[in-house]
C-alpha positions in Angstrom: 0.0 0.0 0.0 3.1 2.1 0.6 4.0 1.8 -3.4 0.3 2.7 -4.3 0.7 5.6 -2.4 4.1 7.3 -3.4 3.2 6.4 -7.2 -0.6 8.2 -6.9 2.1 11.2 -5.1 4.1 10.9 -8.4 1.3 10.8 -10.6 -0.1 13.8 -8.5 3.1 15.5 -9.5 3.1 15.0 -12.9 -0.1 16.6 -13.0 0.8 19.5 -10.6 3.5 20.3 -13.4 0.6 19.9 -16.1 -2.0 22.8 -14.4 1.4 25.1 -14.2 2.3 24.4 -18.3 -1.8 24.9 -18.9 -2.4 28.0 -16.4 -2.9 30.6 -19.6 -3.9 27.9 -22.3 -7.3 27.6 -22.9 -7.1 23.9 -25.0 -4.5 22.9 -22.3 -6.5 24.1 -19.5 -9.7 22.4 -21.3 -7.7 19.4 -21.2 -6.8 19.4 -17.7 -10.4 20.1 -16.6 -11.6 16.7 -18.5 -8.5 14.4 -17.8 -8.0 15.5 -13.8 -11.3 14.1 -12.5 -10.6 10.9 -14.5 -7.6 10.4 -12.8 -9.1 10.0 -9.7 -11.9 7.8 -11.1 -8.7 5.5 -12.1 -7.0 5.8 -9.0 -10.1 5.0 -7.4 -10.7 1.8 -9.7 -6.9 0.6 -8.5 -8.3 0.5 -5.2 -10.9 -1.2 -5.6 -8.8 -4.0 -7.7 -6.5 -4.0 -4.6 -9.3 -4.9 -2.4 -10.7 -7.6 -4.3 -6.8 -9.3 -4.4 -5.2 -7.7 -7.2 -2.8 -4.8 -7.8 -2.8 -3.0 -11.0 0.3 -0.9 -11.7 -0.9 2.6 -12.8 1.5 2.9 -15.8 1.8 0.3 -18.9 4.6 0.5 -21.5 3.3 -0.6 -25.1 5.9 -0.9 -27.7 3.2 -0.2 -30.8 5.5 -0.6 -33.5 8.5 -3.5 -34.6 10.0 -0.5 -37.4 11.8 2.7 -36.9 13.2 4.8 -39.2 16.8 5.3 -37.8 19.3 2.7 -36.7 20.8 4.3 -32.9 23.7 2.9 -31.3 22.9 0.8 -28.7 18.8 0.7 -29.0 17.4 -1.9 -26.2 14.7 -2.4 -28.7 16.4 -3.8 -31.8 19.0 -5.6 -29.2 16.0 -7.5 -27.4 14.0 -8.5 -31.1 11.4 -5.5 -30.5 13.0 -4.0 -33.1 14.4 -4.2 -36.8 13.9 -4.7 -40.5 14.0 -8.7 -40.6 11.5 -9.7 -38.4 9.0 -11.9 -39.9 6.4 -11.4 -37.1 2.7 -9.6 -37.6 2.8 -6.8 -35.4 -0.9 -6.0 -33.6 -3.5 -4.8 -35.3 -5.2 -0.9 -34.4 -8.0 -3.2 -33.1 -5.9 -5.3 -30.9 -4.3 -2.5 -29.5 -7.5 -0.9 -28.9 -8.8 -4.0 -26.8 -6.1 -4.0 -24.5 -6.5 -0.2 -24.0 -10.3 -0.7 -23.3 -9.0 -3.4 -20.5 -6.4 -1.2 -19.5 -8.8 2.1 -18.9 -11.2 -0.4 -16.9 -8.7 -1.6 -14.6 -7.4 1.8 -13.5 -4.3 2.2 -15.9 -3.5 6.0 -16.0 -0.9 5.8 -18.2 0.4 4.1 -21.3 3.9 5.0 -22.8 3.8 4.0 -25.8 7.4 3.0 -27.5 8.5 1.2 -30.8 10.1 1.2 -32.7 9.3 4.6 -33.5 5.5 4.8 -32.5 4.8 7.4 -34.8 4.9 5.2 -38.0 1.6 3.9 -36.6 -0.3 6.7 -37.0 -3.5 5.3 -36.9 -2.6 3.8 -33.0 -2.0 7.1 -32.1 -5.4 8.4 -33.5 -7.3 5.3 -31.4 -5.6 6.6 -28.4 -6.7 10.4 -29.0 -9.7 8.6 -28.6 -9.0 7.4 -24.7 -9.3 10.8 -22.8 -9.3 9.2 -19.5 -5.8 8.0 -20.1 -2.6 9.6 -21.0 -0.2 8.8 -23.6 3.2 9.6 -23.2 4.6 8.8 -27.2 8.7 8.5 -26.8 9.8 9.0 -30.1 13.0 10.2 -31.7 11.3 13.3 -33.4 11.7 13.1 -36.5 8.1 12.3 -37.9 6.3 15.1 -36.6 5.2 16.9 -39.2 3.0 19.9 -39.2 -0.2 17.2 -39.2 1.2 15.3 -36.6 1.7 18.4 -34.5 -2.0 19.1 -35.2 -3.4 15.7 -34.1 -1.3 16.0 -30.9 -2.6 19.4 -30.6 -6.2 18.5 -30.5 -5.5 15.2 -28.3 -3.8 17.0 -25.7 -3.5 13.8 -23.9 -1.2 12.1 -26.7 2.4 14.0 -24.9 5.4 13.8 -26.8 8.5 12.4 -25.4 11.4 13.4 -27.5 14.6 11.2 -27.1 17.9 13.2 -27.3 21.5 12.3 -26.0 22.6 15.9 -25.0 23.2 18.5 -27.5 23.9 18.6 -31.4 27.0 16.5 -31.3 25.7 13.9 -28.4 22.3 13.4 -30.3 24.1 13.2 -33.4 26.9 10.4 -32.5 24.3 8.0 -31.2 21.1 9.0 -33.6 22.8 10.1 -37.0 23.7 13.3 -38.4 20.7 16.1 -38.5 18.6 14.1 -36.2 19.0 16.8 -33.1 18.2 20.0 -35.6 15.3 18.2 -37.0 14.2 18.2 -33.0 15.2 21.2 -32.1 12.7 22.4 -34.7 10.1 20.3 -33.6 10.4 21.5 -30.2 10.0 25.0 -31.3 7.0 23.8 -33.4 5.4 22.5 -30.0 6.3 25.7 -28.2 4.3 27.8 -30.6 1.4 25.6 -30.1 1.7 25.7 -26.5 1.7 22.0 -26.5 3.4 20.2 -23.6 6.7 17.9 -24.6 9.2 16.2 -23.1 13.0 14.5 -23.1 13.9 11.1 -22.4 17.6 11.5 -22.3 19.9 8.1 -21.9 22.1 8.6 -19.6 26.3 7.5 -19.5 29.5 8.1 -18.3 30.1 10.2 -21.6 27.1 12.3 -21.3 26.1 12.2 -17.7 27.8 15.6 -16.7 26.7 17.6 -19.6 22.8 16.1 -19.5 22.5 16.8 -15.7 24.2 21.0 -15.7 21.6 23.6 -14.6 21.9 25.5 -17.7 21.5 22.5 -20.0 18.2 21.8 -18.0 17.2 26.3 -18.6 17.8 25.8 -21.9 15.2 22.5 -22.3 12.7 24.5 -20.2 13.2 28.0 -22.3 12.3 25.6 -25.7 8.8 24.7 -24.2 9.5 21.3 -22.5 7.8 20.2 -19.5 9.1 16.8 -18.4 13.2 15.6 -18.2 13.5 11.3 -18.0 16.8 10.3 -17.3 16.9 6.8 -18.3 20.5 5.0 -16.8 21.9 3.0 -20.2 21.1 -0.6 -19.8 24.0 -2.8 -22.2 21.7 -4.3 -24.4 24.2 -4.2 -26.9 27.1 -6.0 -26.8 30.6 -4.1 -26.4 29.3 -0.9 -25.0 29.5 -1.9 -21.4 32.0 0.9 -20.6 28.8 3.3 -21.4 26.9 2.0 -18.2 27.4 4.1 -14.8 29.0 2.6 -11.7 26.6 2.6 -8.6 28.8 5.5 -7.1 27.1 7.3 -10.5 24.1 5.8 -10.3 24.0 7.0 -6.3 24.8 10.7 -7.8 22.6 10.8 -10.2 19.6 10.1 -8.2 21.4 13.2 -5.9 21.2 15.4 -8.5 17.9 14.8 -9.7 16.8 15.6 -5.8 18.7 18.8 -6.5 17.2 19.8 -9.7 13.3 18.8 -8.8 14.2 22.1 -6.3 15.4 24.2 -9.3 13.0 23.6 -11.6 9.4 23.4 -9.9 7.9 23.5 -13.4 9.4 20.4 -14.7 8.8 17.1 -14.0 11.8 15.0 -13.8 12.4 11.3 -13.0 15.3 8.9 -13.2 14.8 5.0 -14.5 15.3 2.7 -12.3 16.8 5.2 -10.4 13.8 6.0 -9.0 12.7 2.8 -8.0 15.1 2.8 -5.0 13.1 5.0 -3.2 9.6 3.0 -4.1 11.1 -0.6 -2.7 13.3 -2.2 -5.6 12.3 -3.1 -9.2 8.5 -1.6 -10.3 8.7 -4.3 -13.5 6.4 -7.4 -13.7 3.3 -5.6 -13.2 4.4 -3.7 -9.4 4.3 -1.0 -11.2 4.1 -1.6 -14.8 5.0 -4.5 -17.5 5.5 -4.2 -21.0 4.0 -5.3 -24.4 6.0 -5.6 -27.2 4.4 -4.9 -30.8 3.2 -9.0 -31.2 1.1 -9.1 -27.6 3.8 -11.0 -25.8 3.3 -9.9 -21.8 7.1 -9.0 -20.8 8.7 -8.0 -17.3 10.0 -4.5 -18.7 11.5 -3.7 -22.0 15.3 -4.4 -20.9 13.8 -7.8 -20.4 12.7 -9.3 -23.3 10.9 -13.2 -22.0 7.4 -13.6 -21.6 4.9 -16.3 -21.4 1.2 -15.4 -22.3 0.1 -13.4 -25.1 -2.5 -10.1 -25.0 -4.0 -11.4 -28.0 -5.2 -15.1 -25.5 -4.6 -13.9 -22.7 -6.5 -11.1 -20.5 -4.7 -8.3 -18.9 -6.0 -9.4 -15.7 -4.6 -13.2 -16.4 -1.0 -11.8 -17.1 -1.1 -9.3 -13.5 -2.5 -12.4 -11.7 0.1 -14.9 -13.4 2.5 -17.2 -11.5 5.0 -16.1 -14.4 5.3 -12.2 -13.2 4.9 -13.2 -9.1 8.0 -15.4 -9.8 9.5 -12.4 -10.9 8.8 -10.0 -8.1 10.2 -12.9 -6.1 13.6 -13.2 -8.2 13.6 -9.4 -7.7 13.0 -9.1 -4.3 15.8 -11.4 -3.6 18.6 -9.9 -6.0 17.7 -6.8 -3.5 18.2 -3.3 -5.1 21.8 -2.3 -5.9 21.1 0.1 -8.7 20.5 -0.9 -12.5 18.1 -2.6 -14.4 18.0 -5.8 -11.7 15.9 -8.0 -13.9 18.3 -7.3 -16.9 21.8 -8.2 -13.9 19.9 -11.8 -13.4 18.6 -12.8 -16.7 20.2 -15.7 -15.9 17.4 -16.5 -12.9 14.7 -15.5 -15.3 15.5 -17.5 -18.0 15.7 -20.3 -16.0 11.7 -20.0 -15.1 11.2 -21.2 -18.8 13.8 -24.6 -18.6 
């Protein structure tokens, strides 16, 4: 009941920061005045699951799309099979997706991230989730597919919320993502600033750009473009070779200092650290604590940096999977590997993928 609690104070955050963006925007104060009393209709839903013997984590991550239009250095997704060019699987159907967001809405989900691939290649996902204004849609995508129609559909579904994925500046974002990528999001930010439409960064973080990414004046110069929420997400090695990217726990330990420090800088902004976070909220929220992931075929998974699953959204109810033996076996492995910093399903892969021998 303690996790239930901080995450409904994180959630009350996040909209805290909202009403602040929206104070002297009438479509983005429109917005607020028709998504804030559903939030409390769907944290009052979670409570009534818990009552009745199951938890439902208030966040989902759905990975919409197997395709993406660049090829980044050390992408999670194309290094688990979420991603990539050669992958003979059928991803979902709009319809499909639409199910499990109907079941997600009626269990008390608030929020879906949806992922990819780069989500905004399924544009007609997107429009189906214009269509959920009890739920929000954070869309992480590397920016370069909004185009002044896309800008216009999130501008009239204010609760579709960009989540632009940058490195650091031109020549950070430009190493990892490929050469023009950070001016064509610099212009896309300035595009969402004109519209007054609330954004956000999810910035990787790693020993190469972790001082530059966490400086006070690289976070006044995000907030001066228009954007509302920072995610600092710690590298996971997906890829092989680029261990030397991933921060030591002393880094991991200052980071999550940091963030404490800028929260009290900038009031305006929301900003998180993954997993860093989770420290504070008991150990590792994957596995349906505090969210699970779907990747574009159905399959249920743990969290993205850990790719095994065994039931299927397309057989399987959402309710099934959160109840499953499969993901309490989980919370058990990660309970007991204890919270040291990292990804800790990801540092034992070897436990859970011996729950399929």
């Amino acid at each position: 009941m303690n996790l239930n609690k901080m995450m409904d104070q994180g959630i009350a955050q996040i909209m805290t920061t909202a009403r602040r963006f929206y104070l002297n925007n009438a479509k983005g104060r429109a917005f607020l005045m028709g998504i804030l009393p559903e939030m409390v209709k769907s944290t009052t839903r979670r409570k009534l699951q818990e009552k009745e013997g199951l938890h439902v984590p208030p966040f989902l991550i759905a990975s919409i799309t197997s395709q993406c239009n660049l090829h980044c250095a050390g992408c999670y997704a194309r290094a688990g099979g979420g991603c990539g060019t050669t992958i003979s699987k059928a991803n979902m159907e709009a319809d499909q997706w639409g199910n499990i967001f109907d079941q997600a809405s009626r269990l008390g989900v608030a929020f879906i991230l949806l992922a990819g691939g780069e989500p905004f290649l399924r544009r007609d996902i997107l429009e189906l989730a214009g269509e959920y204004p009890n739920v929000i849609f954070p869309i992480f995508t590397n920016g370069t597919m909004l185009d002044e129609e896309t800008i216009e559909l999130l501008n009239t579904h204010r609760n579709l919320i960009p989540i632009l994925s940058i490195e650091g500046n031109a020549r950070e974002t430009d190493a990892r993502r490929g050469t023009g990528t950070h001016e064509q999001i610099e212009a896309v930010m300035a595009a969402l600033k004109k519209r007054k439409i609330l954004f956000g960064t999810s910035i990787t973080v790693t020993k190469e750009n972790m001082a530059l990414v966490t400086e006070n004046e690289f976070l006044s110069a995000l907030e001066d473009k228009g954007c509302g929420v920072t995610l600092y997400v710690e590298y996971v090695p997906a890829e092989a070779g680029t261990d030397y990217l991933v921060l030591e726990q002393a880094e991991i330990k200052q980071l999550q200092a940091i963030c404490l420090k800028l929260r009290k800088s900038f009031r305006r902004m929301v900003i998180l650290s993954f997993p860093g976070d989770e420290e504070e909220m008991g150990g590792c929220l994957a596995s349906g604590r505090g969210f699970f992931h779907i990747n574009p075929y159905g399959d249920a998974e743990p969290c993205p940096f850990s790719p095994h699953a065994k039931q299927n959204l397309t057989s399987d109810s959402m309710e099934a999977i959160l109840r499953s033996q499969y993901f309490a076996d989980l919370r058990e492995i990660a309970v007991r590997a204890g919270n040291h910093g990292g990804c800790t399903l990801f540092e034992v892969s070897d436990q859970v993928e011996s729950l399929f021998a």
